[in-house]
DRENDO-1510 file (C-alpha; in Angstrom, 1 decimal, always signed):
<recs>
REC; n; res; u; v; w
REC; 1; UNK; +25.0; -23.1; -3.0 .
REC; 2; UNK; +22.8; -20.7; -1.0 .
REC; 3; UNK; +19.4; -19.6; -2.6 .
REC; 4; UNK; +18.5; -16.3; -3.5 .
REC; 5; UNK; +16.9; -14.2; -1.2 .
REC; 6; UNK; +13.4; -13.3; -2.0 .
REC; 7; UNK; +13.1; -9.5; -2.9 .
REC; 8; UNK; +10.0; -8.4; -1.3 .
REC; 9; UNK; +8.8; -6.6; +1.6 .
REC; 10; UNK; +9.1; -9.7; +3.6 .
REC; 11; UNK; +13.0; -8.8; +3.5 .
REC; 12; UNK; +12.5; -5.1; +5.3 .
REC; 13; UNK; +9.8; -6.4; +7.8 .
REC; 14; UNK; +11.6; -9.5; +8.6 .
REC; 15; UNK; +14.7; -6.9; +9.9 .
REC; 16; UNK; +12.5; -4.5; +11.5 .
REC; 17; UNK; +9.2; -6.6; +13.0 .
REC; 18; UNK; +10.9; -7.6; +16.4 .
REC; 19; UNK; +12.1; -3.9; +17.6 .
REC; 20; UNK; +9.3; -2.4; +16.4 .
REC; 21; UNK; +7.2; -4.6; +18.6 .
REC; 22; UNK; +9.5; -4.8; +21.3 .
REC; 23; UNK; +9.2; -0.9; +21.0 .
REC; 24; UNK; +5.0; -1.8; +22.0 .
REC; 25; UNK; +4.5; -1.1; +18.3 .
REC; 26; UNK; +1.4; -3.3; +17.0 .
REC; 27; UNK; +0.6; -4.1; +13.5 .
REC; 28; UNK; -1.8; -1.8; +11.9 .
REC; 29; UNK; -2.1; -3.4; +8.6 .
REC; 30; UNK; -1.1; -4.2; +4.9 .
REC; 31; UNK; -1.7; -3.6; +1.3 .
REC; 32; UNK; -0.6; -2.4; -1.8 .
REC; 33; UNK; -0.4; +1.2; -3.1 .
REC; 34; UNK; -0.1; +0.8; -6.8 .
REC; 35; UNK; +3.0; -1.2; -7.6 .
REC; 36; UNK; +4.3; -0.3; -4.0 .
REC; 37; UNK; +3.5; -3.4; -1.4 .
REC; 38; UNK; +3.5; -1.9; +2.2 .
REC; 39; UNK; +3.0; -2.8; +6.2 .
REC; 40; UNK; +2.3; -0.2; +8.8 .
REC; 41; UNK; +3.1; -0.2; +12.8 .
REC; 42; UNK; +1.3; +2.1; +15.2 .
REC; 43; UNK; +2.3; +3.1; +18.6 .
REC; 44; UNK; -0.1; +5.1; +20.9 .
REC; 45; UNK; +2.3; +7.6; +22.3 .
REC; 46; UNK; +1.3; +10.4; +25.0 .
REC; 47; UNK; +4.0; +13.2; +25.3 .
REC; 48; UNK; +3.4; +16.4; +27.7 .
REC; 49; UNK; -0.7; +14.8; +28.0 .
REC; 50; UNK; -1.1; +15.1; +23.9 .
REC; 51; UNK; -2.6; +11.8; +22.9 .
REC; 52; UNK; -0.6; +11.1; +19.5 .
REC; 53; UNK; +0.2; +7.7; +17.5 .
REC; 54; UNK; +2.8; +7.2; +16.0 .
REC; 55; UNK; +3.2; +5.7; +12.7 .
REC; 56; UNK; +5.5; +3.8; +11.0 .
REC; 57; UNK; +5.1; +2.0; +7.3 .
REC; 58; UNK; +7.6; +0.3; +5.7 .
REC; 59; UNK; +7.1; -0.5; +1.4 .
REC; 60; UNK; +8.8; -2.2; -0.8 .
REC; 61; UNK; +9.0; -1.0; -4.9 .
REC; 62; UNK; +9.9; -3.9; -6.5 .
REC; 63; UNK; +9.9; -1.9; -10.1 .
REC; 64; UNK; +12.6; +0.7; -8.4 .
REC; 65; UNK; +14.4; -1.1; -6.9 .
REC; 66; UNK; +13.6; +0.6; -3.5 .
REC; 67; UNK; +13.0; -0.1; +0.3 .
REC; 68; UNK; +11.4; +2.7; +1.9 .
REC; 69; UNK; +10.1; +3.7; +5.8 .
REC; 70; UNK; +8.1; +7.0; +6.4 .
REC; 71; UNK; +7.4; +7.8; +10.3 .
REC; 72; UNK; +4.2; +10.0; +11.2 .
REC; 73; UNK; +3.1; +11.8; +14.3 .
REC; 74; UNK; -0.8; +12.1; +14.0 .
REC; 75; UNK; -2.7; +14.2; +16.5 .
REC; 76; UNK; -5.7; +11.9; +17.9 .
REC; 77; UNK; -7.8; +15.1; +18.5 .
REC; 78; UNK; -7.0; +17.0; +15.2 .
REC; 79; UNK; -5.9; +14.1; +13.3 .
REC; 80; UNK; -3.0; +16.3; +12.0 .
REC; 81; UNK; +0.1; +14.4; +10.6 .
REC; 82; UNK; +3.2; +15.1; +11.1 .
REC; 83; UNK; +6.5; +13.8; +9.3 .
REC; 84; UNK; +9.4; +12.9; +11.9 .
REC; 85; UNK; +11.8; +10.6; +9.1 .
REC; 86; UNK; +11.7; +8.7; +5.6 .
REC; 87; UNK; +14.2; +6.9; +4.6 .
REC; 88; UNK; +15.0; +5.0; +1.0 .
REC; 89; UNK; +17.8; +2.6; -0.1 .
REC; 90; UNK; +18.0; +1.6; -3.5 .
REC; 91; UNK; +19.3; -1.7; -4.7 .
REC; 92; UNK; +20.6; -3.5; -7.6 .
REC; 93; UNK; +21.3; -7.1; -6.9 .
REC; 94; UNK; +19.9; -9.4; -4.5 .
REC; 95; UNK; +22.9; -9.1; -2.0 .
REC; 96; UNK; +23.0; -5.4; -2.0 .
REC; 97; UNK; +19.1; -5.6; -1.2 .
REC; 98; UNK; +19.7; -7.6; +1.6 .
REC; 99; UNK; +22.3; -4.9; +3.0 .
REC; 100; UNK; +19.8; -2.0; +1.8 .
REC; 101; UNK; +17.1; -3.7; +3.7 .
REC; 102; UNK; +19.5; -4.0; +6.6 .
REC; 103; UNK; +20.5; -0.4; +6.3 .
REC; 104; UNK; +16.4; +0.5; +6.4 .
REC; 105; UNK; +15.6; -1.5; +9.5 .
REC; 106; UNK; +18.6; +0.3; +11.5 .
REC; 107; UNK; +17.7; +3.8; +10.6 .
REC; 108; UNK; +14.1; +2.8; +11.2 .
REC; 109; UNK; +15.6; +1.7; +14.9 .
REC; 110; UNK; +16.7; +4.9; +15.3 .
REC; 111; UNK; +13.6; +6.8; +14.9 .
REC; 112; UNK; +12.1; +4.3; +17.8 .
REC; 113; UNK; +13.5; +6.9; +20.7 .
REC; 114; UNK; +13.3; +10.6; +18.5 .
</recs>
């Protein structure tokens, strides 16, 4: 009998982690936001000379239910922030986080290139 997988953040950042940094993102952190536990990736990015980083944080609501992934371009001069992609899945049991959390990660993939 397998064991049940743990529902945490753990499950999101163990699908994402190694494309993320194979992308040359680096961790930038951890905490917890109220009820929502979350890790966050930076990537210094320079398109067309403007010095931006791009920033990707991945939570987990344990109370909803819910993965989530937000991506940010922030200006380094103005340290404006911009919204390029969020992304929820919702879950119910254990196995259908486990494919939620699998869903995340590859839409999270996808933002790697945009």
């Amino acid at each position: 009998m397998m064991a049940q997988p743990t529902l945490s953040l753990d499950l999101l950042a163990a699908a994402i982690r190694p494309a993320l940094l194979a992308a040359a993102f680096e961790d930038a952190g951890s905490g917890i936001s109220g009820s929502y536990r979350w890790v966050r990736f930076r990537r210094q990015e320079a398109p067309a000379g403007e010095r931006l980083v791009r920033l990707i944080t991945l939570s987990h609501a344990a109370e909803e239910q819910a993965f989530l992934a937000d991506a940010y371009l922030v200006a380094r001069l103005t340290f404006t922030y911009t919204p390029v992609g969020k992304e929820i899945r919702r879950y119910g049991t254990p196995e259908e986080a486990v494919l939620a959390a699998g869903e995340l990660a590859a839409a999270v993939r996808r933002w790697l290139d945009a």
